[in-house]
C-alpha positions as CSV (number, residue, x, y, z in Angstrom):
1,X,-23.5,7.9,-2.0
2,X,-22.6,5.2,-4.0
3,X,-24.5,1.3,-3.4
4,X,-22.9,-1.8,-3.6
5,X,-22.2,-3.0,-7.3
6,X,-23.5,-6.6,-8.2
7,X,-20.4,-9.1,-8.5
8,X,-18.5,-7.0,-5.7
9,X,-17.5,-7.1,-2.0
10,X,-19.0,-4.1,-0.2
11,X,-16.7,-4.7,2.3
12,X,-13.5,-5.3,1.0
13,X,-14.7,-2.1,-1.0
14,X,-14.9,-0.2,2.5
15,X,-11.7,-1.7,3.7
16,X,-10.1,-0.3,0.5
17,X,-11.5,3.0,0.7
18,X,-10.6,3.1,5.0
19,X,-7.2,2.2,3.9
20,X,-6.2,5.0,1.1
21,X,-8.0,7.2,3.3
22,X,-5.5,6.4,6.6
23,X,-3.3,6.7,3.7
24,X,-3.7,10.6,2.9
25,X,-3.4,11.1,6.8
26,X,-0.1,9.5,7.0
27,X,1.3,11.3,3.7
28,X,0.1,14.9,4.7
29,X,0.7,15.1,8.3
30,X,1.4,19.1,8.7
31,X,4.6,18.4,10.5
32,X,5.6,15.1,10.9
33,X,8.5,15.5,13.0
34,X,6.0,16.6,15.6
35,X,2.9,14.0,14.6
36,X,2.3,11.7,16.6
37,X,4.0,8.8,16.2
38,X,2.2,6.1,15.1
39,X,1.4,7.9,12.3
40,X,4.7,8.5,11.3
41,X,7.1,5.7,9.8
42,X,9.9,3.8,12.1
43,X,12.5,5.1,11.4
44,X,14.0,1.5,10.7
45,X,13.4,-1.2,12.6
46,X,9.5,-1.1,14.5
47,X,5.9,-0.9,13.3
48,X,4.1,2.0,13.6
49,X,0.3,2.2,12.8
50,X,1.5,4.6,9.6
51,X,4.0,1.4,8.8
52,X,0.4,-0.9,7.9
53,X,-1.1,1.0,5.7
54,X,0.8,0.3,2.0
55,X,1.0,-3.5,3.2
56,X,-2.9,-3.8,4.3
57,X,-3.2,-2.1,0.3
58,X,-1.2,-4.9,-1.5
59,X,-3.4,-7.8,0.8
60,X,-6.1,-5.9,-0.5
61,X,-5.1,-5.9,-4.0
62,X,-4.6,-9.4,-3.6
63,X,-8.4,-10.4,-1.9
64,X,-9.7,-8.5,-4.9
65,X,-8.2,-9.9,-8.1
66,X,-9.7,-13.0,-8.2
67,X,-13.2,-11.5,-7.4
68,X,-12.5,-10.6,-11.4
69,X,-10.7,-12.8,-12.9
70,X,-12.1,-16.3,-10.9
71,X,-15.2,-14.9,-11.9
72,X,-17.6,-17.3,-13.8
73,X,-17.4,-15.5,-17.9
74,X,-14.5,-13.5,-17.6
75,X,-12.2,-13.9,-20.4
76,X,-8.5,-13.4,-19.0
77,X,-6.8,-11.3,-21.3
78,X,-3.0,-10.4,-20.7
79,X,-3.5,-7.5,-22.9
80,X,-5.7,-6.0,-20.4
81,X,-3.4,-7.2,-17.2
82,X,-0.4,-5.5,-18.9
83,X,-2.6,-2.2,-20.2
84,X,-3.5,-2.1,-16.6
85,X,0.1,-2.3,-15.4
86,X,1.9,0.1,-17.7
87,X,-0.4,2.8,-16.6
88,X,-0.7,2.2,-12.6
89,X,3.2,2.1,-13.3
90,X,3.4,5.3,-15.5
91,X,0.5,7.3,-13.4
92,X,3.0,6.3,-10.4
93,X,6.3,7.8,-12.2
94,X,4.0,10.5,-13.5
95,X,3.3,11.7,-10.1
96,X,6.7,11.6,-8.8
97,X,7.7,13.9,-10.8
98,X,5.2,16.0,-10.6
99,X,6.4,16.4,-7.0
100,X,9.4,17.0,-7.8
101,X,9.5,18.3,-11.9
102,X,13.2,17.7,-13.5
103,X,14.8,17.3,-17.2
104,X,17.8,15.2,-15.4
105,X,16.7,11.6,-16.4
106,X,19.2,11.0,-13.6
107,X,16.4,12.0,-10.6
108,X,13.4,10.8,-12.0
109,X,12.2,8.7,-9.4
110,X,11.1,4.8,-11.1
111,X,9.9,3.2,-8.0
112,X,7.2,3.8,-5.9
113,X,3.8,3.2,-4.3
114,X,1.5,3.1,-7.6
115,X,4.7,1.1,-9.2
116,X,4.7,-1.3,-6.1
117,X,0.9,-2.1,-7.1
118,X,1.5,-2.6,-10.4
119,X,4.2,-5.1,-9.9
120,X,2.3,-6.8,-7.4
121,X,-0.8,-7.1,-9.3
122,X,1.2,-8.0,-12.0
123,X,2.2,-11.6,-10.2
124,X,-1.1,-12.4,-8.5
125,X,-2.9,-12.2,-12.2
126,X,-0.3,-14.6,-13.6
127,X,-0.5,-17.0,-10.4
128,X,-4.4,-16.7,-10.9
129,X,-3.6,-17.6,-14.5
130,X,-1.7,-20.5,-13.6
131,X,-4.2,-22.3,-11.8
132,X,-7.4,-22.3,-10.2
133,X,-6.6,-22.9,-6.1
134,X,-5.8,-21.7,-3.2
135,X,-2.6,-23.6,-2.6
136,X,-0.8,-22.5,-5.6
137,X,-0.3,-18.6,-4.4
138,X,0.1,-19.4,-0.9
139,X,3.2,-21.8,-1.9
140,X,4.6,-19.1,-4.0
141,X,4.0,-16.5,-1.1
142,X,5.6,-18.7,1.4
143,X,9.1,-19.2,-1.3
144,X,8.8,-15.5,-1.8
145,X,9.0,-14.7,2.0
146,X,11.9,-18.0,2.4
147,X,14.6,-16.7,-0.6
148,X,14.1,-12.6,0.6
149,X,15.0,-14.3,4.1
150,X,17.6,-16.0,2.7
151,X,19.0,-13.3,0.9
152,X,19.1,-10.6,3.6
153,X,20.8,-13.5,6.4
154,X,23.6,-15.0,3.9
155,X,23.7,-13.1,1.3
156,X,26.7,-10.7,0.6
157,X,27.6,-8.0,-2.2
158,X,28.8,-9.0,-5.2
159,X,32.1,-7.1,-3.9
160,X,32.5,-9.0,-1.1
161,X,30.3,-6.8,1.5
162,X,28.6,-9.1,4.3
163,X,25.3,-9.7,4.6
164,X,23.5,-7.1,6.7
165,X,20.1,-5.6,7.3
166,X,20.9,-1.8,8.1
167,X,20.6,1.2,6.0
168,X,22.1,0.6,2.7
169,X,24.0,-2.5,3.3
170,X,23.6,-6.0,2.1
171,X,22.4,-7.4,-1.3
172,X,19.1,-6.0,-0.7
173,X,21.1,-2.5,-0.9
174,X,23.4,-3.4,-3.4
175,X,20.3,-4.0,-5.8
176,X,18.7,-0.7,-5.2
177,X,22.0,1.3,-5.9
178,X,23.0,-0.8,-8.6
179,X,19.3,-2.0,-10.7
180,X,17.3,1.4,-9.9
181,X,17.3,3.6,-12.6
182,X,17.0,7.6,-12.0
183,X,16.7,8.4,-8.1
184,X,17.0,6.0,-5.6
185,X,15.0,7.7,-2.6
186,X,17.2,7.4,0.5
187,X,20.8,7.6,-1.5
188,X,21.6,4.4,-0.4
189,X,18.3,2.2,-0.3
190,X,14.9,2.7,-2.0
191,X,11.6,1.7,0.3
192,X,10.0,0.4,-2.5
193,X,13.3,-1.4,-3.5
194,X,14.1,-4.5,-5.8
195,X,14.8,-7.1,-3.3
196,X,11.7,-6.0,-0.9
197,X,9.2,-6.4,-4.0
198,X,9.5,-9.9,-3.3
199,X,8.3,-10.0,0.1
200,X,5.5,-7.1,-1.1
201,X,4.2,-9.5,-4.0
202,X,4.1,-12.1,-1.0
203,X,1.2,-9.7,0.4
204,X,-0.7,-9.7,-2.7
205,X,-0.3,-13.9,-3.3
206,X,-1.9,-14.3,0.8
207,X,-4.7,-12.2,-0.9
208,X,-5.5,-14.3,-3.4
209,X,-5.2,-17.6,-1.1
210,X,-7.2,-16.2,1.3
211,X,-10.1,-14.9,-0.6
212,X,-9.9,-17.9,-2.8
213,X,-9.9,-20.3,0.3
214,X,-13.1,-18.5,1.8
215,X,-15.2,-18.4,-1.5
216,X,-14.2,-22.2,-2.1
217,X,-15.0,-22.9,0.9
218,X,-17.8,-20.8,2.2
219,X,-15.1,-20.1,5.7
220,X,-17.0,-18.2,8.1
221,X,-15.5,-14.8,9.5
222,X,-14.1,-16.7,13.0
223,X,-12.4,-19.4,10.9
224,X,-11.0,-16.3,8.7
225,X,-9.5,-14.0,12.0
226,X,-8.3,-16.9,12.8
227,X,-6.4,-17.2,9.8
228,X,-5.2,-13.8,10.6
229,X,-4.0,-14.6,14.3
230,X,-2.2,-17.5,13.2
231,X,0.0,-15.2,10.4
232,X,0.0,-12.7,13.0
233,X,2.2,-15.0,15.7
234,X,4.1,-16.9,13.1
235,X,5.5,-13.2,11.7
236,X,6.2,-12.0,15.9
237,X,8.1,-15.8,16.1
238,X,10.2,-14.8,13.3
239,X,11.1,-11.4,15.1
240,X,14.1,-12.5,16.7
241,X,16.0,-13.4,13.6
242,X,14.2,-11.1,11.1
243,X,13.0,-8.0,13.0
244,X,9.9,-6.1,11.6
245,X,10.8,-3.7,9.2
246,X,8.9,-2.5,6.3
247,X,11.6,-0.9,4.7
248,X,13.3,-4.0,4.2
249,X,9.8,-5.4,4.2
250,X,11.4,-8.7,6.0
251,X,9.3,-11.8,6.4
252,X,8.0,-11.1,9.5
253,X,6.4,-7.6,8.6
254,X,4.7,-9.3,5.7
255,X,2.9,-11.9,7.9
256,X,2.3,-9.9,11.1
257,X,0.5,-7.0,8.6
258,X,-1.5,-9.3,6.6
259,X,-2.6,-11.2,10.2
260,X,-3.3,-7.9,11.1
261,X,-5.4,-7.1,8.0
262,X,-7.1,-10.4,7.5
263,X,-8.1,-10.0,11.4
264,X,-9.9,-5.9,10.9
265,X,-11.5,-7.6,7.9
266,X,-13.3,-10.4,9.0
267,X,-14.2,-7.9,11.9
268,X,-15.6,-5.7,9.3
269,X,-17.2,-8.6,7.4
270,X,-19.0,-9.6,10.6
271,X,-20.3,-6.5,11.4
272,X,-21.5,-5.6,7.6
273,X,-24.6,-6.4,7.8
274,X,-25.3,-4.3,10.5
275,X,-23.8,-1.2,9.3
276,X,-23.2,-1.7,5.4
277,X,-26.2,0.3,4.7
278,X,-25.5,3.3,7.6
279,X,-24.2,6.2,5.8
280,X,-20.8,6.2,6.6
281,X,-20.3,2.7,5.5
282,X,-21.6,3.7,2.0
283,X,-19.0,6.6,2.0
284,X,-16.3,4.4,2.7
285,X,-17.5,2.0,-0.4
286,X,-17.7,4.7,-2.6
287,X,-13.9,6.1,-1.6
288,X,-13.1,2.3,-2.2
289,X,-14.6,2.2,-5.7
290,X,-12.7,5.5,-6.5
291,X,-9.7,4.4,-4.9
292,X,-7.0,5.4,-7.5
293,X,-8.8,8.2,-8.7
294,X,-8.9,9.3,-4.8
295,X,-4.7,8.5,-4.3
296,X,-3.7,10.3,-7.2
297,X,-6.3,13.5,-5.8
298,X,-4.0,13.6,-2.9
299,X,-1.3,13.3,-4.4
300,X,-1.7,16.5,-7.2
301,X,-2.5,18.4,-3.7
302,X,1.1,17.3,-2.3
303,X,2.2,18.6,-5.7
304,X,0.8,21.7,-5.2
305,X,1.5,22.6,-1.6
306,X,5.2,21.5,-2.3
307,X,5.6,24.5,-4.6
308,X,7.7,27.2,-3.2
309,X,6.5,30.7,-3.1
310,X,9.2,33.6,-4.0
311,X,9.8,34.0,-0.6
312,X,11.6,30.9,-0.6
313,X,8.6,29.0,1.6
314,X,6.8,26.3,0.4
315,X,2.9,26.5,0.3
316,X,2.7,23.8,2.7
317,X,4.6,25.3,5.5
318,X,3.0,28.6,5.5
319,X,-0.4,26.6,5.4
320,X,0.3,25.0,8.5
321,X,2.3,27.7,10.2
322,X,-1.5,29.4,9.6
323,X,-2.8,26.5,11.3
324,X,-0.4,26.2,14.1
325,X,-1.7,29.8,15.4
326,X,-4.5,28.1,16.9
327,X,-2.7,27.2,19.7
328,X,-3.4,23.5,19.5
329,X,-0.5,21.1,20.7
330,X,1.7,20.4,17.8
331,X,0.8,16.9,17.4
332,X,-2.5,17.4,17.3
333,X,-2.4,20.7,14.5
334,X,-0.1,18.4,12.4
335,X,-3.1,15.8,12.6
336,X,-5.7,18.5,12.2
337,X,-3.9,19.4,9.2
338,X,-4.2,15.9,7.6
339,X,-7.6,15.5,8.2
340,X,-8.3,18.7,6.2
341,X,-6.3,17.6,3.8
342,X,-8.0,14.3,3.1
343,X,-11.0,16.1,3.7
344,X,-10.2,18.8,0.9
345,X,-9.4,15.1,-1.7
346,X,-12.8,13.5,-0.4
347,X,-14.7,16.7,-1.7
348,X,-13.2,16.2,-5.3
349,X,-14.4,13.1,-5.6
350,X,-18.4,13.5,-5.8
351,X,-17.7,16.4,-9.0
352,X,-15.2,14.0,-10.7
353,X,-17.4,11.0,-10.5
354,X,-20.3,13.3,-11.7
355,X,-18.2,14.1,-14.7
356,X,-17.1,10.8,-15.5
357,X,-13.4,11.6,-14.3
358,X,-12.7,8.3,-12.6
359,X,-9.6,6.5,-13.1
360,X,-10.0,2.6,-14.5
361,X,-7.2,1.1,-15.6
């Protein structure tokens, strides 16, 4: 079980690894037109609980930069930043195609979750670089979330099409079937698209304020949920013109999941020293620390259950038709089968680390 390392936040470590870990139970739900639905995606328009999880990620990408590069010594180094990006980006194309092998350069699939993080880590180190305060990111965050809003109310095609915010219409899906290279996800529009990384960097940027703002200022955890309240009702306020959608990833999803996330954390960081040395708090530090290394487990495990046998079946679906013989109702055997699936990633993890076979980039 893995202790808390010096110059870290053990619980912004646990809220990491609790997030990847809700993460592997969205992504591997047996059957998820019969899951339950807030652990399946909206469709469009709507927030589910599945719909927080990549957003919660990129606030928690942002609270934990500057615990490294703020801190006092560290020499910032863009040739590390970029190392770092390039190979989230190419670990994040890499798997894609795993999941889906081809020789047509045509349907590789570019974007994506790893690739999200890499762009969005990407801007927060260079607003970190910029300068030393709060304000800066939060300003940037708050333009970021104004000229996407912009964009998707008056913004038309470059052929004339009018503004919109359905499937596949607007600028916002004009860029993805025009600047995406390879694949493009949904045909028409890509949920980790061009015109929604702006919004998604926006996530990162309130992580750096915030954490920034709390070590600055020493803010206590009340002061910090509030915080998250207050994002929280300005992104419902902003529902009636931009509705909450993550694959657009409007305005108002950005702040209402990072109020959301800012709340559960300074929950967690009130509670930590009551728990943070209980057993299951360590284990969720430790899946924290491992975080990649415990995403792209998951993901090789899609890879292989996605294989289809000769009969024309894929692993997965005789796997769970296996499971579904138990009789359970089917919401509850399609989450039965996630938890064994993240279950089944958690176990690799102890003989990886005990090898050395942890991913830092």
């Amino acid at each position: 079980m893995s202790r808390p390392v010096a110059g870290r936040d053990p619980s912004l470590d646990s809220f990491r690894g609790l997030d990847v870990l809700l993460m592997i139970l969205v992504n591997v739900q047996g059957n998820p037109d019969a899951a339950f639905a807030m652990l399946t995606h909206a469709d469009w328009n709507g927030l589910t609980f599945a719909d927080l999880v990549f957003p919660v990620f990129l606030l928690i990408v942002g609270l934990s930069a500057p615990l490294a590069l703020d801190k006092p010594g560290h020499v910032f180094s863009w040739i590390a930043i970029c190392r770092r990006v390039f190979l989230l980006f190419l670990i994040g194309v890499v798997l894609s195609w795993l999941i889906r092998p081809t020789l047509d350069h045509e349907m590789i699939r570019w974007s994506g979750v790893l690739q999200r993080i890499a762009i969005v880590y990407l801007v927060c180190a260079a607003v970190i670089l910029a300068r030393r305060s709060a304000i800066l990111p939060m300003v940037i965050a708050i333009l970021l979330l104004l000229i996407h809003s912009w964009m998707l109310l008056k913004v038309g095609t470059p052929e004339g099409g009018a503004p919109g915010m359905k499937p596949g219409e607007g600028i916002s899906g004009w860029l993805d079937q025009n600047l995406i290279p390879g694949r493009v996800l949904r045909k028409t529009w890509e949920p980790e698209g061009v015109l929604s990384t702006l919004t998604a960097c926006a996530n990162g940027l309130i992580g750096v304020a915030v954490m920034r703002w709390i070590k600055g200022r020493d803010v206590g955890n009340s002061r910090l949920a509030l915080a998250g309240f207050a994002m929280l009702a300005a992104g419902l306020a902003l529902t009636p013109i931009l509705p909450l959608n993550k694959n657009l990833w409007t305005a108002s999803f950005a702040l209402v999941t990072c109020g959301i996330g800012i709340i559960f954390w300074a929950w967690l960081r009130a509670v930590w020293p009551y728990i943070g040395e209980s057993r299951l708090a360590l284990w969720t530090v430790s899946l924290g620390q491992a975080a990649l290394t415990l995403y792209v487990v998951h993901t090789l495990l899609i890879a292989i259950i996605v294989r289809k046998l000769p009969g024309g079946e894929t692993i997965w679906d005789i796997s769970y038709q296996g499971l579904a013989r138990a009789g359970l109702p089917a919401p509850l055997t399609s989450l039965l089968y996630a938890v064994i699936a993240a279950a089944l990633s958690c176990a690799v993890l102890p003989c990886l680390k005990r090898r050395g076979w942890v991913l830092k980039v």
